[in-house]
C-alpha positions as CSV (number, residue, x, y, z in Angstrom):
1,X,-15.8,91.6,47.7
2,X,-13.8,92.8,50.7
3,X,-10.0,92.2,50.2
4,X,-8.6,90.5,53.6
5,X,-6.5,92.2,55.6
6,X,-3.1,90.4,55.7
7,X,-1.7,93.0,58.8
8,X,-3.9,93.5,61.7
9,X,-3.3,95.9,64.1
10,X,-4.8,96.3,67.6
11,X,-4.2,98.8,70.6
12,X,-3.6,98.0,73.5
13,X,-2.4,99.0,77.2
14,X,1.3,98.0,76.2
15,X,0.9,99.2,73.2
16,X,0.1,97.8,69.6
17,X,-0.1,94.1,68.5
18,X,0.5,93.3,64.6
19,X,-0.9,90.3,63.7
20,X,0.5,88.6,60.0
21,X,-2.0,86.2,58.3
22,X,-0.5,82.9,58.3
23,X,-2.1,81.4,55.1
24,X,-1.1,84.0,52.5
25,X,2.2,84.5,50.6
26,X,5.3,85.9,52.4
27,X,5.5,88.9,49.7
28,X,2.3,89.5,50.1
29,X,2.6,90.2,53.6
30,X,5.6,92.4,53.0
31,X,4.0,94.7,51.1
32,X,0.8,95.0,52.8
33,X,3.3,95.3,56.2
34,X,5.4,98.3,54.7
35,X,2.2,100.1,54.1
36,X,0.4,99.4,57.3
37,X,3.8,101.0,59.2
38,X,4.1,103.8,57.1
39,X,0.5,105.1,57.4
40,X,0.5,108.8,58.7
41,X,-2.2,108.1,61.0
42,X,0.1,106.7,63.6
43,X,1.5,108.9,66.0
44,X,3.7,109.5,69.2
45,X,6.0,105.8,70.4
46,X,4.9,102.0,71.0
47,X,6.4,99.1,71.9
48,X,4.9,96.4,68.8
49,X,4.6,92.6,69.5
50,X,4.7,90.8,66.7
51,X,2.5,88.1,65.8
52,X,3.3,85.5,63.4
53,X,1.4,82.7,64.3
54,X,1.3,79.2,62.6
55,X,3.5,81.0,60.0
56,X,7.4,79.5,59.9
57,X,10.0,82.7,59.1
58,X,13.5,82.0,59.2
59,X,15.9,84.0,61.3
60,X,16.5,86.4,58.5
61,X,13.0,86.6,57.6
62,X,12.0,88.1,61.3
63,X,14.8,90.3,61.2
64,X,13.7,91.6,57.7
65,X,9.7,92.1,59.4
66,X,11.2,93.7,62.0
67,X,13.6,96.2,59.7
68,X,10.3,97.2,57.8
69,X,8.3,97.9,61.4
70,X,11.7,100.1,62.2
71,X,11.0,102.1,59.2
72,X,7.9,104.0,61.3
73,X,10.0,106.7,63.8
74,X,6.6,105.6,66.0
75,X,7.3,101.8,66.6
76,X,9.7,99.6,67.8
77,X,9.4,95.2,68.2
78,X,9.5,94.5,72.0
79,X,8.7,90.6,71.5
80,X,7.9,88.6,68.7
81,X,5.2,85.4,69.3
82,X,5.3,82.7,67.1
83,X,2.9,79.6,67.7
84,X,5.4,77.1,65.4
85,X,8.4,75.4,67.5
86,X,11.4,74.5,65.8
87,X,12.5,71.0,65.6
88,X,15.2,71.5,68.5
89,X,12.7,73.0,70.8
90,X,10.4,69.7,69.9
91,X,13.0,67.2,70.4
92,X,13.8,68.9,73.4
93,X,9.8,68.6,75.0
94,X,10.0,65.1,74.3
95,X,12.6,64.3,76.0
96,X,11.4,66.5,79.3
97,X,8.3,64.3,78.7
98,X,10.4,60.9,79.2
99,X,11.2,59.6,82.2
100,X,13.9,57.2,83.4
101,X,14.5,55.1,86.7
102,X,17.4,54.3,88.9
103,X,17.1,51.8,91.8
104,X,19.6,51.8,94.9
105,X,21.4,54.9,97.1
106,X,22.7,57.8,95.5
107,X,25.6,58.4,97.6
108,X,27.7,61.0,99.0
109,X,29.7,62.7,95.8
110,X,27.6,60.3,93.4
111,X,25.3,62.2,90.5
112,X,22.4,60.7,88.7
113,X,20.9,62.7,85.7
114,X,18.0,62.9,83.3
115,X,16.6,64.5,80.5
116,X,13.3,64.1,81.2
117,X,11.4,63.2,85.2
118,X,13.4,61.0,87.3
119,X,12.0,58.6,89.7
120,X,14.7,57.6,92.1
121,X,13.8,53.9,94.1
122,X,16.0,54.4,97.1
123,X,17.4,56.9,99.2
124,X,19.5,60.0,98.1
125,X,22.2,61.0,100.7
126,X,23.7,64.5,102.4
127,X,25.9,65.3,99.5
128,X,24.1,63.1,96.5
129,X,23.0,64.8,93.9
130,X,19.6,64.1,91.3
131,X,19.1,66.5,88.2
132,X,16.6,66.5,85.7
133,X,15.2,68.4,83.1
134,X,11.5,67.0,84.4
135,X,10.1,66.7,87.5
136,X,12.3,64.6,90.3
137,X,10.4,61.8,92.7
138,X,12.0,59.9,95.1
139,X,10.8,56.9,96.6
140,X,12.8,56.9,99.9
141,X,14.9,60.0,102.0
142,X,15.9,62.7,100.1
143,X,18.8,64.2,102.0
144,X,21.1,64.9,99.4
145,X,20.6,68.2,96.4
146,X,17.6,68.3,94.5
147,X,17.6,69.9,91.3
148,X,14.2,69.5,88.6
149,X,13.3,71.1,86.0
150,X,16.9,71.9,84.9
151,X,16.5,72.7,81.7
152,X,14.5,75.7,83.0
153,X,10.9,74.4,83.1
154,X,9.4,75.7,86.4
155,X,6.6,73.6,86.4
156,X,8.5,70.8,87.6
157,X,8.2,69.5,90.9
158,X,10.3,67.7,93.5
159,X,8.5,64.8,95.7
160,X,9.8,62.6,98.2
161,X,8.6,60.0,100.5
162,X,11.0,61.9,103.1
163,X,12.0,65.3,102.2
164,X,15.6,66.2,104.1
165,X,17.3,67.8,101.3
166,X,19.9,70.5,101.8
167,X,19.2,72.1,98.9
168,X,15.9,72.3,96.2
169,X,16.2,74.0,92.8
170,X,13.4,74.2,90.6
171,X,14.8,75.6,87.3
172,X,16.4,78.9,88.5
173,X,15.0,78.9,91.4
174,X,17.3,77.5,94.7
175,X,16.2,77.1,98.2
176,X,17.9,76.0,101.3
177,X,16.3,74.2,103.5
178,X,16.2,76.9,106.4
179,X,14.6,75.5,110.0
180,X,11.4,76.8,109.0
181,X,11.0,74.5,106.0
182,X,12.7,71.6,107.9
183,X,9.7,71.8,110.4
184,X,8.0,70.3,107.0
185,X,10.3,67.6,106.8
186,X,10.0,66.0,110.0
187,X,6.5,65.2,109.4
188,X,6.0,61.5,108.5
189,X,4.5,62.3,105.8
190,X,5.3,62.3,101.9
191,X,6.1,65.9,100.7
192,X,6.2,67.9,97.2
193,X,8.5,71.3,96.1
194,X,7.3,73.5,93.7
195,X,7.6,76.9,92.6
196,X,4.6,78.9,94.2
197,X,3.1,81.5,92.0
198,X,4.7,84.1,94.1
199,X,8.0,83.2,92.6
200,X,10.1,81.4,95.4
201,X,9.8,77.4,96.8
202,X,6.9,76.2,98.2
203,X,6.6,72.8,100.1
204,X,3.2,70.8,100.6
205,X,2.0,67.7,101.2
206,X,2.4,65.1,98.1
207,X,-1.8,64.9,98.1
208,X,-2.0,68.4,97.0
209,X,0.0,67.8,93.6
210,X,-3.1,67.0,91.9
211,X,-4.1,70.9,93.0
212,X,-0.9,72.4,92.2
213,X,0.4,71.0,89.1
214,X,-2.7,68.9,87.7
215,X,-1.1,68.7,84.0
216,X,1.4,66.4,85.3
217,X,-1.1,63.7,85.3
218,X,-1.4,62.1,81.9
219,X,-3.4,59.0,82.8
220,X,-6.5,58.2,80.7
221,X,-9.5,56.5,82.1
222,X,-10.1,54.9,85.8
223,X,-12.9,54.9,87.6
């Protein structure tokens, strides 16, 4: 019977990819590791990603993978993948996937904050301010500072019935609104922000946001 390899390796053009098996003991993948890194075969430098996938390893666990891998004088760990979140990073999702709603004007100097999307009923003036870790809609003027996706996801978007605002962030990202993007805004028209895949803010018409971002929608069924 052939024994299952616990360490795979594969080349590729960034270099190598190690692959642990996920169902096996965590000695057991130790040991066939330190053998796999110290095979005479390999030769000249890589960068290694590191693959652990549905396995959980603690912070000293990963460092210890990586100190074997660092044995070879041929590889070093660039990234290491893991497909298991921890419970911090889970909480924090479901809170993005939330959403929370706050009816009247956000006025000059005034802040409204969520963790998740924020739908705003009302307008937002020069010098308010909405934040959220999800997306940010507003159901009125937004002339005020836009800022989604603040806990840095930059598939958040920014809507608005009227879109005046002085400045849009989406995550990182920060754009003021220059005279070519206010051409946008005089439209009568409802508008969406987002971060184009060229890296900087985009605006478009709220109809497209089916197009750009279609895993926003989570409704099930209609017709």
């Amino acid at each position: 019977m052939t024994k299952k390899n616990l360490v795979s390796i594969k080349g590729t053009k960034d270099g190598l990819v190690l692959r642990l098996d996920d169902q096996c003991a965590y000695t057991d993948v130790l040991q066939e590791l330190s053998g796999k890194v110290s095979d005479s075969g390999l030769d000249g430098k890589a960068e290694v990603l590191l693959q652990l996938g549905h396995r959980y390893c603690s912070e000293e666990q990963v460092k210890e993978l990586i100190s074997i891998i660092h044995r070879s004088p041929h590889l070093r760990v660039s990234k290491v993948q893991s497909d298991v979140i921890t419970m911090e990073e889970s909480n924090r999702r479901l809170l993005e996937g939330q959403s929370e709603t706050y009816i009247g004007i956000v006025r000059s100097g005034q802040v409204v904050q969520a963790e998740g999307d924020l739908v705003v009923v009302g307008d937002v003036n020069p010098n308010g301010r909405v934040t959220a870790g999800g997306s940010i809609y507003v159901l009125g003027r937004l002339k005020g500072i836009a800022h989604a996706g603040s806990s840095g996801n930059k598939l958040s978007v920014i809507a608005a019935s009227w879109l005046e605002a002085t400045h849009l962030m989406i995550a990182d990202k920060m754009e003021t609104m220059t005279d070519e993007l206010a051409v946008l805004s005089e439209q009568p028209e409802m508008e969406c922000a987002y971060i184009h895949s060229n890296g900087s803010i985009a605006i478009d018409r709220l109809q497209e946001l089916r197009n750009i971002r279609p895993e926003l929608s989570t409704f099930k069924g209609g017709y």
